[in-house]
C-alpha positions, 0 to 999 in steps of 0.5 A: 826278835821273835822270842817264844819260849817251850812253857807257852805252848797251850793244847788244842786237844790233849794236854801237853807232853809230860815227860814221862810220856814223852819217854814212852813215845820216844822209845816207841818211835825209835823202835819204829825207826829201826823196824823200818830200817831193818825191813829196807830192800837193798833198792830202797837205801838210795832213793831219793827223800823230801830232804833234798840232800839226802837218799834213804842212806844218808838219812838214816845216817842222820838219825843214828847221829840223832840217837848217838847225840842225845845218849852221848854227852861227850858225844852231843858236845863234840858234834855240837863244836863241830856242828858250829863250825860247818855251819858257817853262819847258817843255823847250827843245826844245819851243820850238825846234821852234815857233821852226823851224816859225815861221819856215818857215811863210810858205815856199810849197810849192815854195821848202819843197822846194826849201830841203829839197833844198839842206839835206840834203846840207849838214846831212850833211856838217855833221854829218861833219866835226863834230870830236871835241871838239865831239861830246864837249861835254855838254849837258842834255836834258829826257826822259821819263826825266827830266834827262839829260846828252847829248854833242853827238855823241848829237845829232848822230849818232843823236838828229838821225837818229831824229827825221826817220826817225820823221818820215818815218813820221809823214808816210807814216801821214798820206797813207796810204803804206808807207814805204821800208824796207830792211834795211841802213838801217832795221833799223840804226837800229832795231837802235841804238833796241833797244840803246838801250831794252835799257840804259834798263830793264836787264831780260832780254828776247826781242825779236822785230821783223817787217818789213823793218827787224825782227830778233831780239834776245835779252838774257838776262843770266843770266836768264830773260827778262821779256819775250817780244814780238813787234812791228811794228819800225815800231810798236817804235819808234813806241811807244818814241816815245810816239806809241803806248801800251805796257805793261811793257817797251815802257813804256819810253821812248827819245828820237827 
């Protein structure tokens, strides 16, 4: 069993995410979210997306249960018992995530959005004044990696980040729009997601990302580098995610 534990992870650019920073980002990317949501054309909400189970609507049925289950705590305990149990045997999560599109499927557009709009601000906060010994509390996670041992504080501070940022990617991919990307914002949460990478494989590299949220990252460790790369940031992180196929280093995957 491959056990590897959130407090392990080393930068590869800037220092980790802190909390409080983390706070910041979060509420910039749930804000994010909703723009994006509340601009959709009436066309958009059934194209299909990189998650081959879900078009734009159910997608962001997703991520309002994403919302609702962190700033809930009856809520986050009710959709994990019946997370488990849709699961049946696969990971957890795959059946949260069933479980939180269910339940929002009968939504109409408008009561979506409107529930989008009132969950952002209430998950942020939520997730600001998690306590520390809360965020401290370890839980089990199936990854590509194997089984794994999360604090809460990893989830909510970084992996319930990730996972809407890629989703806003996944939604812009799908109706065929840019997404809003900037330095201060997007190129720190990438920077966090080549951290990351960078303590998961362990192996000397020099890290080139284009575009707004891109960077230079170079680890050396004493060594010459095993990889020389040059990207897309947006495509790191998409096939980090496995929504893209990579090869040697970028086989690696990190959770989003």
């Amino acid at each position: 069993m491959n056990v590897v534990t959130s407090t392990d992870r080393k930068a590869a650019g800037p220092p980790a995410l802190r909390h409080r920073e983390a706070a910041v980002l979060a509420a910039e990317e749930l804000r994010r979210v909703v723009d994006l949501a509340r601009s959709l054309e009436p066309d958009d909400w059934a194209q299909p997306t990189d998650c081959p189970a879900w078009d734009v609507r159910a997608l962001l049925g997703h991520v309002l249960g994403m919302m609702e289950f962190s700033s809930s705590f009856r809520e986050f305990v009710h959709v994990f018992r019946a997370g488990q149990k849709a699961a049946a045997g696969r990971p957890v999560i795959d059946g949260i995530t069933e479980v939180q599109v269910a339940y929002r499927a009968g939504l109409s557009r408008q009561q979506l959005l409107d529930r989008l709009t009132a969950a952002a601000p209430r998950a942020a906060r939520a997730r600001r004044r998690l306590p520390a010994p809360l965020r401290a509390i370890p839980m089990k996670q199936e990854t590509p990696d194997g089984t794994e041992f999360w604090r809460l504080g990893y989830l909510f501070d970084v992996i319930l980040t990730r996972d809407p940022w890629m989703h806003r990617v996944d939604i812009c991919r799908a109706i065929g729009r840019e997404p809003v990307l900037t330095a201060e914002h997007d190129g720190r949460l990438v920077a966090d997601v080549v951290a990351e990478w960078a303590r998961r494989h362990g192996r000397p590299f020099h890290l080139t990302l284009t575009g707004p949220a891109g960077g230079t990252f170079d680890v050396s460790r004493g060594a010459a580098p095993v990889g020389e790369i040059t990207e897309d940031a947006v495509e790191f992180c998409r096939i980090l995610s496995g929504r893209s196929a990579g090869s040697g280093l970028l086989s690696q995957p990190v959770p989003f």
